[in-house]
BAZAVEX-764914 format. One record per residue (C-alpha): residue in three letters; x, y, z. Coordinates in steps of 0.001 Angstrom, whole numbers, plus 524288, in hexadecimal, padded with zeros to 5 digits. Layout:
BEGIN
ALAXYZ;...
***
This chain:
BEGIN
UNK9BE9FAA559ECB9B;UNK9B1ECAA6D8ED062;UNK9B039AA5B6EE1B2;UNK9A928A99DEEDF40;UNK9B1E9A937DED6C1;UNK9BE76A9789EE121;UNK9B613A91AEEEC16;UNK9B5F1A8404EE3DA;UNK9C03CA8413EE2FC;UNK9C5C3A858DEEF94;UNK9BC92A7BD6EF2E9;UNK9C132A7287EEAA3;UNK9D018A768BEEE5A;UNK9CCD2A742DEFBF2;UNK9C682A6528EFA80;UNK9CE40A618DEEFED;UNK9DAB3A6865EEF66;UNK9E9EBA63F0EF4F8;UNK9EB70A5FE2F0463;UNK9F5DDA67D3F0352;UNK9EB8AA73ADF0270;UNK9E984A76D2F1219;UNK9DAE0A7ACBF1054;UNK9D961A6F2BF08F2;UNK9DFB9A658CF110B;UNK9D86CA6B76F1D17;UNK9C9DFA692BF1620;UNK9CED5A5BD8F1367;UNK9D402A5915F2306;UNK9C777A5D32F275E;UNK9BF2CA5483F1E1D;UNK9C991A48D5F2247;UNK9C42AA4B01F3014;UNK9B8ECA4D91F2CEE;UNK9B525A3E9FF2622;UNK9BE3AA3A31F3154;UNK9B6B0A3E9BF3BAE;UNK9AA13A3B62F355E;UNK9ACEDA2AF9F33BF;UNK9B15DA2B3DF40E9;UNK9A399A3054F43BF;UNK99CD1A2681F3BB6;UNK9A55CA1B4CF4498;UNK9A2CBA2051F51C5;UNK99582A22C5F4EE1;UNK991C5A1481F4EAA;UNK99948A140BF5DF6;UNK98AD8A14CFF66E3;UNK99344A1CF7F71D8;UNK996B6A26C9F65B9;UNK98B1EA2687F5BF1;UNK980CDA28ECF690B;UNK985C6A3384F7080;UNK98C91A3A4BF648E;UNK98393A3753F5A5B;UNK97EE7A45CAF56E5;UNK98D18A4AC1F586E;UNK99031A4078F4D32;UNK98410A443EF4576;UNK98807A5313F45AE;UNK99510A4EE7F4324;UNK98FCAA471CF36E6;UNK985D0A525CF3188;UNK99320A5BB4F320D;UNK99BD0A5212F2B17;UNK990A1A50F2F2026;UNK98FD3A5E97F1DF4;UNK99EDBA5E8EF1E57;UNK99F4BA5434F14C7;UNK993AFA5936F0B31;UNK999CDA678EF0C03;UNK9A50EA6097F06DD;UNK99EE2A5956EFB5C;UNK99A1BA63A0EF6E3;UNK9A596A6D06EF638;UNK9ABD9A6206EEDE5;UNK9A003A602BEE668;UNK9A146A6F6CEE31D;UNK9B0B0A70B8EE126;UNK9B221A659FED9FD;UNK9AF5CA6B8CECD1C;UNK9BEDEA707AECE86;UNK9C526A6586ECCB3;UNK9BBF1A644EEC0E7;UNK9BC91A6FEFEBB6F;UNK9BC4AA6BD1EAD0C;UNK9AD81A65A8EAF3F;UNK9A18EA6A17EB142;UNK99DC4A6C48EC11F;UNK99348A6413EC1F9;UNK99AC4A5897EBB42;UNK9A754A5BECEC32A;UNK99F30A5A48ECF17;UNK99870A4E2DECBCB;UNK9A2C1A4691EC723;UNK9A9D7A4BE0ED35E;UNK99DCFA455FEDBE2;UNK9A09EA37B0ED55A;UNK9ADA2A37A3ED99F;UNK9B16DA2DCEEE4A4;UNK9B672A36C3EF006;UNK9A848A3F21EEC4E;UNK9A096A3515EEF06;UNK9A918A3140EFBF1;UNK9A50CA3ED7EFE28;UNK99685A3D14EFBA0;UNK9963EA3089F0250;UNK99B22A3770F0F83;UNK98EE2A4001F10BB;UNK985EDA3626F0A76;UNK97FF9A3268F16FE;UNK97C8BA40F3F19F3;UNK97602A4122F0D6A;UNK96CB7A3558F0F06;UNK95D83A37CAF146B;UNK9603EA3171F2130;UNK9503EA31CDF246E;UNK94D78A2814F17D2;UNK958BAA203EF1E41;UNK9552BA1420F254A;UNK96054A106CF2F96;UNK9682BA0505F28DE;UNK96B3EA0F01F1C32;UNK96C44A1A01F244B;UNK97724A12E3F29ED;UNK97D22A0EB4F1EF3;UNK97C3DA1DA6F191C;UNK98333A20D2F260E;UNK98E0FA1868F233A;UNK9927DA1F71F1611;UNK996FFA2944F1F4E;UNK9A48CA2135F1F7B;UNK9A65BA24A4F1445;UNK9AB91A3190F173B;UNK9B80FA2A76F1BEA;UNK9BA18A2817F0B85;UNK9BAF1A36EAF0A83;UNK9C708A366AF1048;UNK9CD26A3017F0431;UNK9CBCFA3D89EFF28;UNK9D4BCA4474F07CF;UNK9DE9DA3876F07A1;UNK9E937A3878EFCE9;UNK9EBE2A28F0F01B1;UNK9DE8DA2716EFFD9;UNK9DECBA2C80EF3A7;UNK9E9D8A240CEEF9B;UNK9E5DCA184BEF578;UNK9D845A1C66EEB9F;UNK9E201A1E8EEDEA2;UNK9E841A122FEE282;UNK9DB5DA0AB6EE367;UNK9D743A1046ED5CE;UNK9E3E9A0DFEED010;UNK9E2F39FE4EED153;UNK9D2509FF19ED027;UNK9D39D9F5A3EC2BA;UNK9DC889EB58ECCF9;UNK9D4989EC34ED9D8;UNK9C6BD9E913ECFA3;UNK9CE689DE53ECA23;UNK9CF6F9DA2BED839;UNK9C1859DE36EDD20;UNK9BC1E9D65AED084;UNK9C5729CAC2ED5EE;UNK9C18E9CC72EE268;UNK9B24E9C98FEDDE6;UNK9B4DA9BF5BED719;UNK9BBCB9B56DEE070;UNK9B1D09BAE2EEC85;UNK9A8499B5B2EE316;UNK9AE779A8A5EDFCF;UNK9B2AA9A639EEE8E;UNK9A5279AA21EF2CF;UNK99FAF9A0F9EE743;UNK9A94699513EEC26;UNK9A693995B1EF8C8;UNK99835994AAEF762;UNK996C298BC8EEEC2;UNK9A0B09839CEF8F4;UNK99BAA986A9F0444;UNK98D16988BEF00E5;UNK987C897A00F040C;UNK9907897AF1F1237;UNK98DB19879AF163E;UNK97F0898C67F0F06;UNK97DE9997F1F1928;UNK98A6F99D8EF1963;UNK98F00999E8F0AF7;UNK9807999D12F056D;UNK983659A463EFA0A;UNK98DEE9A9A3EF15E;UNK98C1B9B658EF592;UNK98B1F9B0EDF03F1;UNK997FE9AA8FF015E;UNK99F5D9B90BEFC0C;UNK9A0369BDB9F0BA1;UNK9A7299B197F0DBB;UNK9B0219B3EAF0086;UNK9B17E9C2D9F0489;UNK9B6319BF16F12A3;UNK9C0329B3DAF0D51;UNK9C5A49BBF9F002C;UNK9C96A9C7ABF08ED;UNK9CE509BDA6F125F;UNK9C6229C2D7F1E09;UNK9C04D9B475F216E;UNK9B6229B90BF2BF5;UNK9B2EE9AAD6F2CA1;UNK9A4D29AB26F2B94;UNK9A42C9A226F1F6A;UNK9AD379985DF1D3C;UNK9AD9098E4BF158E;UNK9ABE797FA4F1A15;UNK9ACE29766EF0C79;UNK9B9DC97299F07D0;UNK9B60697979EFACF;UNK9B2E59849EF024E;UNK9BEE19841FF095B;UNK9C71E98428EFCFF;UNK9BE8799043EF7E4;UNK9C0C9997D0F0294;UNK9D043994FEF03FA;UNK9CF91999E2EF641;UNK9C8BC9A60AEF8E1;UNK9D1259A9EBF04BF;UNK9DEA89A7ABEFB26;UNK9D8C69B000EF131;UNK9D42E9B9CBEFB6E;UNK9E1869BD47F020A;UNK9E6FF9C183EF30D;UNK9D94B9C963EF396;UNK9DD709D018EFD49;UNK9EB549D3ABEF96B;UNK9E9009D5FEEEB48;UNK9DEDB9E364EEBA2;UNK9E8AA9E7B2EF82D;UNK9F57A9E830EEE9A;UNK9ED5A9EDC5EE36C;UNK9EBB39F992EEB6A;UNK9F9889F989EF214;UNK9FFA19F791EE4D0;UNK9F6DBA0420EE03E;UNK9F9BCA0C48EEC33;UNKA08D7A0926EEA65;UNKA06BFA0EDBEDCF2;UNKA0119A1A4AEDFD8;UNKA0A49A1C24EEB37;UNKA1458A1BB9EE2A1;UNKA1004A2335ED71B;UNKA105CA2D23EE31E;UNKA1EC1A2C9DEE69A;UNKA277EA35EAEE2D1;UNKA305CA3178ED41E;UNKA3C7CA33F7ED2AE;UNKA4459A404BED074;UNKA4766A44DCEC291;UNKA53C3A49D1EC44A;UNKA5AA9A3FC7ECC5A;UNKA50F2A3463ECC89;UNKA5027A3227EDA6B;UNKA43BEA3076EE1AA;UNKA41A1A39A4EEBEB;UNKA3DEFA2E85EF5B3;UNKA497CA2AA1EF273;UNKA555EA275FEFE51;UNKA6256A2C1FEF992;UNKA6C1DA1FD2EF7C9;UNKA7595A1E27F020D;UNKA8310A2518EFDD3;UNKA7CBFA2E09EF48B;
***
């Protein structure tokens, strides 16, 4: 095997492989810190006794994490093409780009990438802010966060079932409401899609009370709504529990073949 080909390897070995590989497991410790350390930057930051004083520290601190960051994009950009090693490297690596932890991964040092000087302030801000992002590429050295993931895509048919129910009533409460409230209330109440905050606020029962209705009709709508949105709430939240009690379980230990016994197993009393 050629030098090259060794040192992809490794590469690859190292950012990929087992946490039970030491080398491995250290890289991935360091890069935990690492996006740790680097959204508690972007909060403290915005404090005026931090973000004065402190503000080049943090901007060195930034322009070290980037290069951190980039250096590793593209060592998994280039040692990729292992775990594809039946496809061409240029297709391997592409189709290794479009995958959701890669772009996590390009998202992180987007706002490094972006020509701050064409930039006026409000989307240079908003750029800024895709630096939280970096706290999603923890997901890739979590194995709950990977599970809580498989357990997501697991029930993805269910929770669009829901998400598609979810649309529709927002829609007819917003609808209801307006059409109930409209003649009462023209300024609050002044459209449908005026009306949605208020349907939003009531179907995931937060009720910040800033539109309310006043009508009896209304009234009746929104008691409606807020029945409807408690079982909202409940029914996406034991979706996922159901699917995380799955996997958990496809997890667990079976039983032994030779005497049948779990190993989790307590021993009955007087055996």
């Amino acid at each position: 095997m050629p030098p090259s080909r060794r040192l992809r390897a490794y590469v690859h070995r190292l950012l990929e492989g087992s946490p039970t590989r030491r080398d491995a497991r250290a890289v991935q410790a360091a890069i935990q810190l690492l996006i740790v350390l680097n959204v508690a930057a972007v909060v403290v930051e915005t404090l005026p006794w931090v973000g004065g004083p402190f503000g080049a520290s943090l901007a060195a601190f930034e322009a070290a994490s980037v290069a951190v960051f980039l250096t590793e994009y593209l060592l998994r950009l280039w040692s990729c093409v292992e775990a594809r090693a039946l496809q061409h490297p240029v297709t391997a690596r592409l189709r290794w780009a479009l995958t959701p932890m890669a772009l996590v991964d390009l998202l992180a040092i987007a706002p490094a990438l972006m020509p701050w000087s064409r930039l006026d302030l409000r989307t240079l801000r908003a750029v800024r802010l895709l630096r939280v992002f970096r706290l999603l590429k923890l997901g890739r050295y979590s194995r709950a966060v990977r599970a809580l993931g498989r357990a997501f895509a697991s029930k993805r048919e269910e929770l669009v079932v829901v998400g598609f129910g979810v649309v529709i009533l927002m829609i007819l409460a917003s609808s209801l409401l307006y059409y109930a409230e409209h003649e009462a209330q023209p300024e609050a109440f002044s459209s449908i899609p005026a009306s949605a905050w208020w349907a939003v606020a009531t179907l995931t029962t937060v009720g910040y009370g800033d539109m309310y209705p006043v009508t009896a009709l209304g009234k009746l709508a929104a008691a409606f709504a807020a029945i409807l949105g408690v079982g909202l709430v409940a029914l996406p939240a034991g979706i996922l529990a159901s699917a995380f009690s799955d996997h958990l379980g496809s997890r667990a230990p079976g039983p032994c073949p030779h005497c049948g016994r779990r190993p989790d197993q307590d021993d009955e009393p007087g055996s």
